[in-house]
C-alpha positions as CSV (number, residue, x, y, z in Angstrom):
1,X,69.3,157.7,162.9
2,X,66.0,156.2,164.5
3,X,66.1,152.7,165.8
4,X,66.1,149.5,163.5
5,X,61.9,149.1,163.8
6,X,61.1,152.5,162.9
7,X,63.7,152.9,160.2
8,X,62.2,149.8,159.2
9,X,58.3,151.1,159.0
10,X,59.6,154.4,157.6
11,X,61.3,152.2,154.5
12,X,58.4,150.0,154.1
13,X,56.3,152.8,154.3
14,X,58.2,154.5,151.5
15,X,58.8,151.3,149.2
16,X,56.5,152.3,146.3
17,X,57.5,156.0,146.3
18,X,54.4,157.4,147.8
19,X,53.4,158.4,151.4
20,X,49.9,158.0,152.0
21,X,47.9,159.5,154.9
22,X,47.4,156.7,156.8
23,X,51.0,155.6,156.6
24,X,52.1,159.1,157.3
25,X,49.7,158.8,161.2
26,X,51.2,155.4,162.0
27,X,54.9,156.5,161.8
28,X,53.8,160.2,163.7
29,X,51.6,157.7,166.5
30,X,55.0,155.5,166.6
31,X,57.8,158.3,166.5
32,X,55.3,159.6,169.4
33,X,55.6,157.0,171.5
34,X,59.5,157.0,171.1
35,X,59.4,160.3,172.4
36,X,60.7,162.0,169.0
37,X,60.0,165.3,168.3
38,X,57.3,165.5,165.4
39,X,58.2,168.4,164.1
40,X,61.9,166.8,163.3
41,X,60.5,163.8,162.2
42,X,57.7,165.1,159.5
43,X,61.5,167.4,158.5
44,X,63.3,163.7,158.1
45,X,60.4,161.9,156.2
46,X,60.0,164.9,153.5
47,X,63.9,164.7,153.3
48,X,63.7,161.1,152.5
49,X,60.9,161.0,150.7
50,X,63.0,164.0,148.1
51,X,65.8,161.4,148.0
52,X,63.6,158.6,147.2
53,X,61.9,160.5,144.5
54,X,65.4,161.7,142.7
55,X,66.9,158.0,143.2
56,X,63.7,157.2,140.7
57,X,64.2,159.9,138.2
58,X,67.7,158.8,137.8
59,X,66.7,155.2,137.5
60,X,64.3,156.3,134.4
61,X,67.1,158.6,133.5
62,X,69.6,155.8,133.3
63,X,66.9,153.4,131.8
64,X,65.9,155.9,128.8
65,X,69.9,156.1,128.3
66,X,69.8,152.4,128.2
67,X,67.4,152.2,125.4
68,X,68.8,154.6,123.5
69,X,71.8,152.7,123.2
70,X,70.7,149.4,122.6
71,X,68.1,151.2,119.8
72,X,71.3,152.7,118.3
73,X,73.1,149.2,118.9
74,X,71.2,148.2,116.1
75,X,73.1,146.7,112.6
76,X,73.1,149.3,109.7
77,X,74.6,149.2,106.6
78,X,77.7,151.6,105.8
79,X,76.2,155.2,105.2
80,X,78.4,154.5,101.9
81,X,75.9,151.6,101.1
82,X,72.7,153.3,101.8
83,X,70.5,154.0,99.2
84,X,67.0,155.9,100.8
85,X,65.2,153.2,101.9
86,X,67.5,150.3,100.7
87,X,71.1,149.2,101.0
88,X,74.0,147.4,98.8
89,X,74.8,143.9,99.1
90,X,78.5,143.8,100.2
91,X,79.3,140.7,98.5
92,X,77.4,141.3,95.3
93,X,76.4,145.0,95.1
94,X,72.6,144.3,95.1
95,X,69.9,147.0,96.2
96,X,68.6,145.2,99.3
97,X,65.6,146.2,101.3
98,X,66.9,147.3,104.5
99,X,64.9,145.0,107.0
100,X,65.9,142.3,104.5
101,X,68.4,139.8,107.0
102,X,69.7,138.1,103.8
103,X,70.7,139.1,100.4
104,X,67.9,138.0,97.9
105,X,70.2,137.7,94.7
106,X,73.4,136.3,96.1
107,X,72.3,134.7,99.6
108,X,74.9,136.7,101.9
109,X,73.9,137.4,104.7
110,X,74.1,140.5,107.1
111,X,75.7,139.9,110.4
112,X,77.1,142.0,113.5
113,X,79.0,141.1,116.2
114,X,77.4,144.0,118.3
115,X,73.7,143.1,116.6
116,X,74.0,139.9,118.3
117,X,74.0,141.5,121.7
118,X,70.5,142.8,122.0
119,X,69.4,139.8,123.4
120,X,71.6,139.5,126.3
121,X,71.5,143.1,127.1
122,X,67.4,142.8,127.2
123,X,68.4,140.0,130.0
124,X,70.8,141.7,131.5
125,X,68.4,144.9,132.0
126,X,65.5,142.4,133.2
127,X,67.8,140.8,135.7
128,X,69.0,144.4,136.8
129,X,65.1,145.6,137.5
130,X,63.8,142.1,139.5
131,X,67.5,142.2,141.6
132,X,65.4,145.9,143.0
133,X,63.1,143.5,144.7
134,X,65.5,142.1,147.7
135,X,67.1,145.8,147.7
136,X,63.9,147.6,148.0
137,X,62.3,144.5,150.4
138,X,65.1,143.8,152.8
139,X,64.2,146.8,156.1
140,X,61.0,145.8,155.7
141,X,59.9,144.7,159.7
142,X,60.6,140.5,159.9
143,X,58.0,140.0,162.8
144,X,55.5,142.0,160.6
145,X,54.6,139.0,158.5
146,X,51.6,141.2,157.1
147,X,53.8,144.5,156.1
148,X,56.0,141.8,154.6
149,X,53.1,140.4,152.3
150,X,51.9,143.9,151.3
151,X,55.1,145.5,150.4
152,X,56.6,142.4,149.2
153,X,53.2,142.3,146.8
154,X,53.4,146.0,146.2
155,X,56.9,145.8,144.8
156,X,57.0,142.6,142.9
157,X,53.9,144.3,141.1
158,X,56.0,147.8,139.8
159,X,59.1,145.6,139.1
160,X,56.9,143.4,136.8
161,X,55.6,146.5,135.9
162,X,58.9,148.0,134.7
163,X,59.5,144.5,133.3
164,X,57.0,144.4,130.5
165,X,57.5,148.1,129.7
166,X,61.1,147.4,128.8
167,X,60.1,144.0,127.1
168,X,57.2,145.8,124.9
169,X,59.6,148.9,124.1
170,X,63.2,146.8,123.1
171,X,63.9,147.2,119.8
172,X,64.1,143.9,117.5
173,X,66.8,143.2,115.9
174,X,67.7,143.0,112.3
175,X,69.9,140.2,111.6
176,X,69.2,136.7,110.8
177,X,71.4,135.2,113.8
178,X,70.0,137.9,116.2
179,X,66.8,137.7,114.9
180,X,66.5,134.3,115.4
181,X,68.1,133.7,119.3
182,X,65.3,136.9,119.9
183,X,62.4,134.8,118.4
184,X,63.4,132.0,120.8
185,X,64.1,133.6,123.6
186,X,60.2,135.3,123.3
187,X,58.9,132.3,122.6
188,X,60.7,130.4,125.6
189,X,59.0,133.3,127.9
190,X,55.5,133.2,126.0
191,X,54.4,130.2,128.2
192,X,52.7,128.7,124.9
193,X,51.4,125.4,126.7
194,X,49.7,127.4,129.4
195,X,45.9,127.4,129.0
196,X,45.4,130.4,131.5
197,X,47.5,133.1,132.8
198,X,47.8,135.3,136.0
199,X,45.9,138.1,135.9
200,X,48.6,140.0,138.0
201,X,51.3,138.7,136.1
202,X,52.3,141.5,133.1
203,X,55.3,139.9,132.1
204,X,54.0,136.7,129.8
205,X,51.1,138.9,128.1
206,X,54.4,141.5,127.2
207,X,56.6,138.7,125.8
208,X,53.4,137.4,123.9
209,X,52.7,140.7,122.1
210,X,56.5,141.4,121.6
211,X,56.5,137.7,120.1
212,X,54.5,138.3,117.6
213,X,55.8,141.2,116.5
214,X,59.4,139.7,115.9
215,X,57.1,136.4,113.9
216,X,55.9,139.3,112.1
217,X,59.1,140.9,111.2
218,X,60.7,137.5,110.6
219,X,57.9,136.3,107.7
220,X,59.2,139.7,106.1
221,X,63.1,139.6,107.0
222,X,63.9,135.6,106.5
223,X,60.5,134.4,104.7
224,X,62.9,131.4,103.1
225,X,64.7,130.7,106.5
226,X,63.8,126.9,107.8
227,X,65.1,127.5,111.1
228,X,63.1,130.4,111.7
229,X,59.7,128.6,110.2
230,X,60.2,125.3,112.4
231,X,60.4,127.6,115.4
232,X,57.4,129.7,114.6
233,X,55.0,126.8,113.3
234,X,56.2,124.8,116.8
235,X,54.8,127.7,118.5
236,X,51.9,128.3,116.6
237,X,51.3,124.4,117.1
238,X,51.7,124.6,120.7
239,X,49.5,127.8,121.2
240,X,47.0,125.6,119.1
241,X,47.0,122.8,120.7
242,X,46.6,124.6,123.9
243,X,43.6,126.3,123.1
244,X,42.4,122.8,121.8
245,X,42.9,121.8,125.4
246,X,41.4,124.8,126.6
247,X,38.0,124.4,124.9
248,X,38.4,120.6,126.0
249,X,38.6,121.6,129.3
250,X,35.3,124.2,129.0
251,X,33.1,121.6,127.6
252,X,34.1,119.4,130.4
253,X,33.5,122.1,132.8
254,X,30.0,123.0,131.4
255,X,29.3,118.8,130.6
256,X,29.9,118.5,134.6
257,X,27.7,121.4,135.4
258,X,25.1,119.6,133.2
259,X,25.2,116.7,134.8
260,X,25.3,117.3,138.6
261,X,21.9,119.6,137.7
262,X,20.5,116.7,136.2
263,X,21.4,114.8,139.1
264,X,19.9,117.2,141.3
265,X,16.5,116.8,139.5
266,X,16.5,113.4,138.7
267,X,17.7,111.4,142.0
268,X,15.5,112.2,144.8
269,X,16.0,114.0,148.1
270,X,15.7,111.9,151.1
271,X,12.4,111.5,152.8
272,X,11.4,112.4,156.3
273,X,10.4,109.9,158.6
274,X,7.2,110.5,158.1
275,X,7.1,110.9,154.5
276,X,8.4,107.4,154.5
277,X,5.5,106.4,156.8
278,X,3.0,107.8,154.5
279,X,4.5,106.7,151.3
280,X,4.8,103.2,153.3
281,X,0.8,103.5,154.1
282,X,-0.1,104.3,150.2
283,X,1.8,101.5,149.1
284,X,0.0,98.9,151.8
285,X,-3.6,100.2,151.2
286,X,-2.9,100.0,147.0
287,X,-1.9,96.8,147.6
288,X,-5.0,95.4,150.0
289,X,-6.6,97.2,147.2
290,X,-5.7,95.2,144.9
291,X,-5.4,91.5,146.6
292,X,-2.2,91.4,147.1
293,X,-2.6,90.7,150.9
294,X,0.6,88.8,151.0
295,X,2.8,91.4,149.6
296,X,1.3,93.9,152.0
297,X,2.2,91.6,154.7
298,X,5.8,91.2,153.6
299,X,5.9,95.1,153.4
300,X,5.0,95.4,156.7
301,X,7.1,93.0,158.3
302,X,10.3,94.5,157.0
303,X,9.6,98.0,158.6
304,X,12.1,99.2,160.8
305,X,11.0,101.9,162.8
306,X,13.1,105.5,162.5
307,X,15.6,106.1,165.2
308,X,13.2,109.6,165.7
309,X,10.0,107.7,166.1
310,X,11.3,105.9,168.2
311,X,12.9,108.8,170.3
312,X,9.0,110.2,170.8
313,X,8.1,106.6,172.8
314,X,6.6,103.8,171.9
315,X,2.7,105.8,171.9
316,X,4.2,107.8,169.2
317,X,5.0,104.7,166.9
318,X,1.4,103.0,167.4
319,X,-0.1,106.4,166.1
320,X,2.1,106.2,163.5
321,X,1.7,102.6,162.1
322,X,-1.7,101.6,163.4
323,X,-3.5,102.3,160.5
324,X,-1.5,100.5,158.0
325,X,-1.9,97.5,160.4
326,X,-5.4,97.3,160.3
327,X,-6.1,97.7,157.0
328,X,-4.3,94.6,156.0
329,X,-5.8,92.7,159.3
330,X,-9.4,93.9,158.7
331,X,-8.7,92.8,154.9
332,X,-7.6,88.7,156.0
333,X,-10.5,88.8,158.6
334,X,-13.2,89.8,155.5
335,X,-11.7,87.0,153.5
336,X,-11.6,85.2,156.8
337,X,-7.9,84.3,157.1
338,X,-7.7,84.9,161.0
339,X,-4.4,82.9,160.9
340,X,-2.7,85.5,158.9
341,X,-4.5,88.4,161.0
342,X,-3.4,87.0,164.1
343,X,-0.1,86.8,162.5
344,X,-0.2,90.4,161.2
345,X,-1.2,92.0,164.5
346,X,1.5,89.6,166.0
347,X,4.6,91.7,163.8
348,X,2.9,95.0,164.6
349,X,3.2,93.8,168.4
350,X,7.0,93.1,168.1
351,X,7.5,96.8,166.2
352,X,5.9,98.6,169.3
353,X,8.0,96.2,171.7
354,X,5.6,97.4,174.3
355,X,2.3,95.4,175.6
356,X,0.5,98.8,177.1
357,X,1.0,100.8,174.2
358,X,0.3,97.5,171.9
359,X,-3.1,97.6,173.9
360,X,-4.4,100.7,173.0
361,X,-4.0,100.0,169.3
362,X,-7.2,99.6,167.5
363,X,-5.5,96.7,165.8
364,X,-5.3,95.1,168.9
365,X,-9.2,96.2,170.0
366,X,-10.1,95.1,166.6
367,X,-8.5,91.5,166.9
368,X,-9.2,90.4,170.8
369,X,-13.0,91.3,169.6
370,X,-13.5,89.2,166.4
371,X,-11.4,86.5,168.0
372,X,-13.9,86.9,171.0
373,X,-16.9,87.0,168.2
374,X,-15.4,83.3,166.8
375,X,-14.6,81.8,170.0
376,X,-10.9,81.5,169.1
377,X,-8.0,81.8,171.6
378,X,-6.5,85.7,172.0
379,X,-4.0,84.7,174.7
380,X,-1.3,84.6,172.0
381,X,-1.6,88.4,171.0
382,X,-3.4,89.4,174.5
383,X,-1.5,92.2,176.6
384,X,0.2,91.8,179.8
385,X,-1.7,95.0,180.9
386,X,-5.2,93.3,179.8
387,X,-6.9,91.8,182.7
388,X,-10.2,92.2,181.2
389,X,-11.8,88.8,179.5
């Protein structure tokens, strides 16, 4: 009727049944600018939106009718062989309880051909509702990746939807054989490995809850049966061993969390530049402190300046340093070791790399005046920029 984009916003915009405001302006702005009269067009979309809405109400219709008949599908004794809440045996004429699958005096037991095809019509009417999808996706606008995302969202959520309602209303069957291919068929869909599940997926919770219904119903119907107990305890063991896993995985979780927070307090952060400078100082002054001249003097020789110290000039590193220096030279001149002052203020020299700021050290002033005081030669340490004796 309209052309193939705006039949394909009007579909999309109609996909879940409802026609919201805001979906309702942008198809009126776009039939606008197509030069459609609105008055016609709001007159199509109620018409559609009817047809939409009685499409549904058959769909339940024919899905009620489809329960009904697979309820009534289910195997019952004769009406001859009913006895109230019990039936007859028909090999040995025993009163049988009537969700009994085998005879407990004799061993017969009750099968149906038409019993055994619950199972495939639940699968067929699964596969029937999740075919909808490509039907109810496929005018949906192909450049419009994001209307594609939404609707395609929007409708895989009621199919899954309509899914676990038919999963968690299907009648379970009676007989031993039927019983038993319906146990493993909920226990194949149970996902009994998996640790976690989607939160937007309905479907496995549905099959779980169903499943344990039917293990429920089977410990009553075939409490004897072997085949039926190896499938059930490989499930339970499964589920068990899952949620082994799963608490494996938590304490790993929460012994990681532990850890990197212990981490975090224990190792240290980084120090600044000048952190390390005054942690450096500390450690030199303990040591003079203490005697240990030559271990300050290894200390200070292997400083390397910071790349940032060194950005603010030369001045900026003989503030920084100068201190540190001294105290070790002033400590070797007091115990009069002017070899090993000299050869301190010598490795303070090479750190600056720079004779002018090297000159206005108080190392430097300290050292060209007590060599002066002893008559020994300064010319070694002396600054270019010195022209003073």
């Amino acid at each position: 009727m309209y052309n193939e984009k705006l039949e394909a916003l009007i579909t999309a915009a109609l996909a879940d049944g409802v026609l919201t405001e805001k979906e309702k302006q942008i198809l009126f702005k776009k039939a606008e600018a197509m030069g459609i009269d609105l008055d016609e067009f709001e007159m199509v979309l109620d018409a559609r939106l009817v047809e939409l809405k009685k499409k549904e109400a058959k769909a339940n219709q024919q899905y009620q009718l489809e329960m009904e008949k697979a309820k009534s599908a289910q195997p019952s004794a004769p009406k001859s062989e009913k006895y109230g809440d019990v039936r007859k045996c028909p090999a040995c004429g025993a009163i049988v309880p009537s969700m009994a699958a085998k005879c407990p005096e004799c061993g017969y037991e009750f099968t149906n051909v038409e019993a055994n095809s619950s199972t495939r019509l639940l699968m067929q009417k699964i596969d029937e509702i999740q075919a909808q999808y490509a039907e109810l996706t496929a005018n949906v606008d192909n450049k419009d990746e994001s209307t594609i995302r939404t609707r395609g969202y929007q409708v895989k959520r009621q199919l899954n939807d309509r899914t676990a309602q038919l999963i968690q209303n299907f009648p379970i069957p009676n007989t031993r054989e039927d019983l038993i291919e319906f146990l493993t068929l909920c226990i194949g869909n149970s996902k009994a490995d998996s640790i976690m599940l989607d939160g937007n997926d309905p479907v496995t919770p549905a099959w779980r809850k169903k499943l344990q219904q039917v293990i429920a119903k089977v410990k009553v119907a075939l409490p004897n049966d072997q085949q039926a107990q190896e499938l059930i305890e490989e499930y339970e063991g499964k589920r068990e061993n899952s949620k082994k896993k799963g608490k494996k995985i938590a304490i790993g979780i929460v012994v990681l969390i532990v850890v990197a927070c212990l981490i975090a307090l224990l190792v240290p952060k980084e120090m600044s530049p000048k952190e390390q400078v005054k942690a450096l100082s500390e450690q030199v002054v303990e040591m003079v402190n203490k005697g240990d001249l030559d271990g300050a003097k290894t200390s200070l020789n292997n400083v390397t300046i910071p790349e940032e110290f060194q950005k603010e000039g030369t001045s900026y590193v003989t503030e920084q340093y100068d201190a540190m220096y001294l105290s070790l030279i002033n400590a070797y001149i007091k115990k009069g070791d002017l070899d090993a002052a000299e050869e301190v203020g010598s490795i303070f020299r090479s750190k600056i790399n720079n004779d002018m700021s090297w000159q206005d050290a108080s190392c430097y002033k300290t050292l060209k005046k007590v060599f002066k005081e002893n008559k020994r030669d300064f010319s070694a340490l002396k600054s270019e920029y010195d022209y003073r004796d």
